[in-house]
N, C-alpha and C positions, 0 to 999 in steps of 0.2 A: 635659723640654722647657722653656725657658727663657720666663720670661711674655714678655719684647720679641718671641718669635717668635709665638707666641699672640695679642699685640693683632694683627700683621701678618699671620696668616694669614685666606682669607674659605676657601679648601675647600681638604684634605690628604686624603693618602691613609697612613694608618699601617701600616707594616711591622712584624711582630716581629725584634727580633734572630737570634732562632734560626730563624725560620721566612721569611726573604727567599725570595719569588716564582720560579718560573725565567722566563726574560730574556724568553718570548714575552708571559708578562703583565707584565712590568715593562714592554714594548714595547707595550702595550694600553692599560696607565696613564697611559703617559706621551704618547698618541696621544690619551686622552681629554679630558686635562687642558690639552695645546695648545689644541685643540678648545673648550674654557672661556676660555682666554685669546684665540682669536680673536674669539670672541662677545661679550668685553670690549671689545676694540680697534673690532669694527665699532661697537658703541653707541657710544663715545666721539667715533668718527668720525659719525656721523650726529645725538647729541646737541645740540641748539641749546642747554643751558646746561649745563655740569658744576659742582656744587658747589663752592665753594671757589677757582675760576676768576674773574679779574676780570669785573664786568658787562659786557657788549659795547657796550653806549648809551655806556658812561663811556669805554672802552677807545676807540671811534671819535671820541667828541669831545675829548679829550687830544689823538690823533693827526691831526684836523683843523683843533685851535689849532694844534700845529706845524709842519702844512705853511703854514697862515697865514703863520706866524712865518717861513719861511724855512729851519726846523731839516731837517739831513739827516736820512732815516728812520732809523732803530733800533730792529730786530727782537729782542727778550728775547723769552727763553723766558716760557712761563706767563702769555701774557698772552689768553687765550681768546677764545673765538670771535667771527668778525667776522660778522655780519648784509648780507646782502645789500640792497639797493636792493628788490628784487623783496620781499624776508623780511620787512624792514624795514617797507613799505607793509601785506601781510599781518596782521602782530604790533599794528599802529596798530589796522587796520580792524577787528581782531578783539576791541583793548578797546574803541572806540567803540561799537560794538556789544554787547557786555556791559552797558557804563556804560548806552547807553537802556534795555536790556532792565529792569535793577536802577533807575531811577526811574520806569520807566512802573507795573512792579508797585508804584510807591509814591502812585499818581496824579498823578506830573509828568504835565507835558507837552512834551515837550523836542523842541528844535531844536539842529540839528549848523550850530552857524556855524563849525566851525574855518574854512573857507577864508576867511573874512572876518576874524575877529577873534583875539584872543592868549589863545585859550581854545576850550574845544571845544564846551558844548554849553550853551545857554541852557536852564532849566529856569521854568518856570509852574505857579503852583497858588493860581490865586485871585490872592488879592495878593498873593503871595510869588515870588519871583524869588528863580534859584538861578544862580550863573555855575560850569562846572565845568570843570577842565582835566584830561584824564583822558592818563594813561600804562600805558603797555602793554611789558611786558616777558619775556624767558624768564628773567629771573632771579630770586632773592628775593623783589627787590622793597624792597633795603635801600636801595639809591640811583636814582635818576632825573635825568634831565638837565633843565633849565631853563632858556630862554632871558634873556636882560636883559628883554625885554616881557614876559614871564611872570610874572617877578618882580615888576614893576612894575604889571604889572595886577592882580593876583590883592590887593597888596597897599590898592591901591587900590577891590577889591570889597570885602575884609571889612568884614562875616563874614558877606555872602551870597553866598559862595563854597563852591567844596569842590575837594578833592585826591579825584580817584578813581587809586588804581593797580590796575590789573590784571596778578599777577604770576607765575611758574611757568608760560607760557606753551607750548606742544606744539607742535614745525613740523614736518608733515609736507614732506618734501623731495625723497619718491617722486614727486609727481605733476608735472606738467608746468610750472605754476605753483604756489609754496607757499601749502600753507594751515597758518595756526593753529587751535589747538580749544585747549579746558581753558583752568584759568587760575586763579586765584582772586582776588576781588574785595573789596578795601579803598576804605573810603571814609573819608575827615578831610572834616568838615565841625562849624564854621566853620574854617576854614582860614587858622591864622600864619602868615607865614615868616620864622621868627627869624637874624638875621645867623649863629650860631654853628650854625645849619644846612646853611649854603653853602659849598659850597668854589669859587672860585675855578680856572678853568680857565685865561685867558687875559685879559692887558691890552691896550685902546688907550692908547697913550702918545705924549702930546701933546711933541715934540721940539722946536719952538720954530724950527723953520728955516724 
């Protein structure tokens, strides 16, 4: 058996040369082993992140600079899961939530201003003031999106700031409305954000007409 077949196999069934099965179990094996590969396909289909799969936050804001822009869509392959509006809200609420739970056990005291300000949760403790913007993901958790006020704010706090990401996130998709669970919880604090950590999505560009 040649090793490239070996890194590529996850389950095989080994036949002897001399001793091949007769055809009703080879007809059993190969009914079983479907059977594993369907179980594959449905996870894939119901997974909200597949390893190795573009992050879906990045995938959507790429794709929503270039409806901006006026660009026709362009569906490629391999560009993984898209987050619903409903998921979306979910997967937020679900690290907002996280993030208080992880500073109240620190004795913050925290308030959720996102709907007011370019940041999510104001933190108190004594004299100490903490501004945090916290992001929530099923992926990684290698990249995050960021608004221009994000940027600008966040940079404008340090270094009583903090990055909380909550990443590897679960969506459940059986229920009526999604819910997320699990997740695991990073936090950077004080919190840079150095130019050579941004990527650039989309220009306003001043035309002069």
């Amino acid at each position: 058996m040649s090793s490239s077949y070996e890194a590529g196999n996850v389950v095989a069934i080994e036949y002897q040369r001399e001793k091949i099965p007769e055809s009703s179990k080879l007809l059993d094996d190969l009914l079983f082993m479907t059977g594993l590969l369907r179980d594959v396909y449905r996870a894939e289909d119901t997974a909200s992140y597949v390893p190795g799969d573009p992050v879906p936050e990045v995938v959507e804001a790429q794709e929503a600079a270039a409806r901006t822009a006026g660009r026709r869509k362009r569906t490629a392959p391999g560009q993984g899961f898209r987050l619903s509006a409903d998921e979306r809200r979910a997967v937020e609420l679900h690290a907002v939530q996280m993030a208080t739970a992880h500073f109240v056990k620190q004795g913050w005291s925290v308030k959720d201003v996102g709907a007011k300000e370019s940041y999510d949760l104001l933190l108190s403790r004594g004299d100490e003031r903490l501004h945090v913007e916290v992001k929530g993901t099923t992926s990684a958790g290698g990249q995050v999106i960021l608004t221009r006020a994000e940027v600008e704010r966040q940079r404008e706090l340090a270094p009583n700031n903090a990055l909380v990401v909550v990443h590897s996130i679960i969506l459940d998709r059986c229920a009526p409305t999604s819910i997320a669970g699990g997740g695991i919880l990073e936090c950077l604090t004080p919190w840079t954000i150095a130019d050579e950590d941004l990527t650039v999505v989309s220009f306003v560009y001043r035309t002069g007409l």
